[in-house]
C-alpha positions in Angstrom: 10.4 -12.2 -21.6 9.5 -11.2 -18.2 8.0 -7.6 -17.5 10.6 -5.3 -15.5 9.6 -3.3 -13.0 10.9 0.2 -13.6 10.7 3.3 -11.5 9.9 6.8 -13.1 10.7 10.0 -11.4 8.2 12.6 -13.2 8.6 15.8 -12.5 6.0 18.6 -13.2 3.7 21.8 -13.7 0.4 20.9 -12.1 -1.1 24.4 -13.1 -2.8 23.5 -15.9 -4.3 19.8 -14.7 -6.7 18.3 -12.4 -4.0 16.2 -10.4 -2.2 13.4 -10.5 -4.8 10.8 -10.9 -6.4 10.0 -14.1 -10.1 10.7 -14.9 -12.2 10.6 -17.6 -12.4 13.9 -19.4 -10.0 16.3 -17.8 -6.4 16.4 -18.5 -4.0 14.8 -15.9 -0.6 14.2 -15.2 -1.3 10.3 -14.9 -3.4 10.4 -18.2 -0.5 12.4 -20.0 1.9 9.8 -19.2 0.3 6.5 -19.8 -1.2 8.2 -23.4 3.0 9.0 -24.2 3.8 5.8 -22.7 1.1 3.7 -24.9 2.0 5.7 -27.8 6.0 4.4 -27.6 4.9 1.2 -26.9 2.2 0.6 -29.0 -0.2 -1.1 -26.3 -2.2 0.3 -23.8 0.0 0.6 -20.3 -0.9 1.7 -17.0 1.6 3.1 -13.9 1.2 3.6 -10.6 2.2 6.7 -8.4 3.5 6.9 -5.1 1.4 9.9 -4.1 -1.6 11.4 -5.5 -1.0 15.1 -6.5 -4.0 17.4 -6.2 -5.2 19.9 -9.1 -2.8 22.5 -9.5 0.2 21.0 -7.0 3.4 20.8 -8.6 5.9 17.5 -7.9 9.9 17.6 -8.6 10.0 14.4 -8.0 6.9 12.6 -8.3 7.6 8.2 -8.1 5.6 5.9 -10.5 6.2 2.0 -11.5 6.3 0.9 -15.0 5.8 -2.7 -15.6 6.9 -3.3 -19.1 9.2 -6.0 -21.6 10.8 -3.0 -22.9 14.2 -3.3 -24.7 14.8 0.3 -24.5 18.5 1.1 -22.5 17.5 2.3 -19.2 19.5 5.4 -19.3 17.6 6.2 -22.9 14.2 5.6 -21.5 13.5 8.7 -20.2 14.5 10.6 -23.4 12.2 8.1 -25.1 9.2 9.1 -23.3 9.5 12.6 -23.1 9.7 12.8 -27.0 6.1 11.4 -26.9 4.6 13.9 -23.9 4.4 16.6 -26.1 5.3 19.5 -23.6 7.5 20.8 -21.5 4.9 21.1 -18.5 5.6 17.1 -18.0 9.0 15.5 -17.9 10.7 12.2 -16.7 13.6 12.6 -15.1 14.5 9.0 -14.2 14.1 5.6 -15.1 15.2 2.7 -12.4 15.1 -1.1 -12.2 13.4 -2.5 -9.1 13.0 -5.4 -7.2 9.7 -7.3 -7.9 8.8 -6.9 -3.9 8.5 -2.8 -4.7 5.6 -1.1 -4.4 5.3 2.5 -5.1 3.2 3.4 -2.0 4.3 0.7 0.6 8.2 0.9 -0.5 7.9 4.5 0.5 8.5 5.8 4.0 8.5 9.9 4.3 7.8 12.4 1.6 9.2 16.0 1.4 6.5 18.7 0.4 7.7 22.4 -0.4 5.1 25.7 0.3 5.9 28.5 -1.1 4.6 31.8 0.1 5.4 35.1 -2.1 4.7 37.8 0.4 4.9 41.5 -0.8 2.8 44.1 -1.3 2.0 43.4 -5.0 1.6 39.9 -6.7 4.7 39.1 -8.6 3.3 37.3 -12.5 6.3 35.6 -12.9 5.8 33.3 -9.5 2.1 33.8 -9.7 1.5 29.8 -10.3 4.1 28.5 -8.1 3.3 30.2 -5.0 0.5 31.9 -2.7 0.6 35.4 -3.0 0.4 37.4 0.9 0.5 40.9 1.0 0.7 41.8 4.3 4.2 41.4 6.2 4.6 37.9 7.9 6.4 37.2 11.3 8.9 34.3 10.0 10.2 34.3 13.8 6.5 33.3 15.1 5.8 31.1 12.2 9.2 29.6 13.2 8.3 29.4 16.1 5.2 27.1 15.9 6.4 24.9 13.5 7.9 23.2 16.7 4.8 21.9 17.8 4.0 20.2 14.6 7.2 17.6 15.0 6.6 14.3 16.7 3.6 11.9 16.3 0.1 13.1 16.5 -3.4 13.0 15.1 -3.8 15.4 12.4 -7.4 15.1 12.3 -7.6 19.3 12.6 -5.1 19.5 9.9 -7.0 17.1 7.2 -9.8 18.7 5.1 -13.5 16.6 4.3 -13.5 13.5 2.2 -10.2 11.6 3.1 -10.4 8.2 2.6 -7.6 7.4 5.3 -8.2 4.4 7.7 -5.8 6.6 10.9 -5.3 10.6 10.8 -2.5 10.0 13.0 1.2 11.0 11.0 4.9 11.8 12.0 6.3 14.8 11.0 10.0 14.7 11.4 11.4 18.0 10.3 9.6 21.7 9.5 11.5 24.1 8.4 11.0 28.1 7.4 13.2 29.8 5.4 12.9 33.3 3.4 14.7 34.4 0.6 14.4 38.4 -1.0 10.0 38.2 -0.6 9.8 34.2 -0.8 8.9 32.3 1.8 9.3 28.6 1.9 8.1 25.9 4.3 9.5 22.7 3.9 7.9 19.7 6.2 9.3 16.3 5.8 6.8 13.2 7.2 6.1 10.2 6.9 3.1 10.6 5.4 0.3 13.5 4.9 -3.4 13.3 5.0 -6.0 15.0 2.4 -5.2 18.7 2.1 -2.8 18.8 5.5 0.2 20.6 4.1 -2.1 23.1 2.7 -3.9 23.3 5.9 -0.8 23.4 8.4 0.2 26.0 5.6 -2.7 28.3 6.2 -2.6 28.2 9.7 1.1 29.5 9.8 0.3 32.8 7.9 -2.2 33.1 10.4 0.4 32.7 12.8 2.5 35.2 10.7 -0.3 37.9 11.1 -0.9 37.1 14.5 -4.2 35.9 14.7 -2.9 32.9 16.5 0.4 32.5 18.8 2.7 29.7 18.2 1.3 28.0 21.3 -2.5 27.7 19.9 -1.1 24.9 17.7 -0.6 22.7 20.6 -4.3 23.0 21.2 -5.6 22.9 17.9 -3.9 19.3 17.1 -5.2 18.6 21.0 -8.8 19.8 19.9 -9.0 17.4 16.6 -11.2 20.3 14.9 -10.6 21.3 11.7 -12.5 24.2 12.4 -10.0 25.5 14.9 -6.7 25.7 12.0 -6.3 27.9 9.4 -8.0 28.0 5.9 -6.6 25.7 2.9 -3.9 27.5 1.4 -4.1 27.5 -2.4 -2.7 24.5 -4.5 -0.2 26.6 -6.5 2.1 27.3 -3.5 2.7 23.7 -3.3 5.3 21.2 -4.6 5.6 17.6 -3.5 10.1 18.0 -3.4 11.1 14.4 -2.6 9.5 10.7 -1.8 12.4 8.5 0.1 11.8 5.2 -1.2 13.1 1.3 0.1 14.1 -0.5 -2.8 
């Protein structure tokens, strides 16, 4: 029997693990999965994401390819592997068959990624791991305001923190959006693809737009300028949560 090539939709609560990708010696949402997916299968198996996750980043709907004989239904599968995770901080959502020709990085043509900002003037527990906590008032209008300048092809070299490994810092971003429900601020940028740290980055540079220690019309230059230096800090890893990954199968 052939392996199948099956796609998993995972999604998860990165608070407590160092990323997506497995290491050796820290806990991590790759490493969870393959140990429940070796212990229902009895062998040692491997899967591959479609986006690496950093420590404490969140996913709804994090994409990884199983390659496996199985026999289990597809519909079951997902209930299969949960029962061998272990916790409720991990859970597949999904199981898929695809074509042979998919691959979970190439097949894959814009990703969705969700911040979430909780500003008031005390830290709320409750959304304490889900979102970056901002006690001074934010201008939504300005923030608004600048996302406009982020749409559209550029190079996001300003916008990507140290150590990427990518071969072009140039990216598309087709859609930013800011939105604010009771004290909950969420900015939802859709592209078709995001460099090391950039969400976090174009993040922290909007609540610097939101306290006015930049006007919507410095973005321009900063993407112009190509200096990290000249955007905002790295927003923490809690407020973000990779929402969707659009897919060719």
């Amino acid at each position: 029997m052939q392996d199948k090539n099956i796609l998993l939709t995972i999604a998860y609560d990165g608070t407590n693990y160092f990323g997506w990708q497995k290491q050796d010696n820290v806990k991590t949402i790759q490493g969870e999965v393959e140990r429940a997916l070796s212990n229902l299968f009895k062998e040692d198996i491997n899967i591959r994401g479609a986006s690496r996750t950093d420590t404490g980043v969140h996913a709804l709907s994090q994409l990884a390819l199983l390659k496996h004989k199985t026999t289990i239904p597809i519909d079951r599968l997902p209930l299969a592997i949960n029962s061998f995770l272990n916790t409720k901080e991990i859970v597949v959502t999904n199981a898929i068959y695809v074509d042979e020709s998919f691959h979970p990085q190439n097949s894959v043509y814009k990703k969705t990624y969700q911040y979430k900002i909780y500003n008031a003037p005390f830290l709320n527990p409750l959304v304490r791991n889900y979102t970056e906590f901002v006690h001074k008032p934010l201008d939504i209008e300005k923030m608004r305001q600048a996302s406009s300048y982020f749409l559209g092809e550029h190079d996001f070299k300003a916008f990507c923190a140290t150590g990427s490994m990518a071969k072009t810092t140039v990216r598309t971003i087709y859609d930013l959006t800011i939105n604010k429900e009771d004290n909950i601020i969420t900015i939802e940028i859709t592209g078709n693809g995001f460099l090391y740290n950039m969400v976090r980055i174009i993040a922290g540079t909007l609540i610097d737009i939101g306290h006015n220690k930049k006007q919507p019309k410095d973005i321009e230059g900063i993407i112009l300028s190509k200096d990290r230096q000249k955007a905002g800090k790295t927003a923490s890893a809690s407020g973000l949560t990779l929402y969707k990954i659009y897919y060719e199968v």
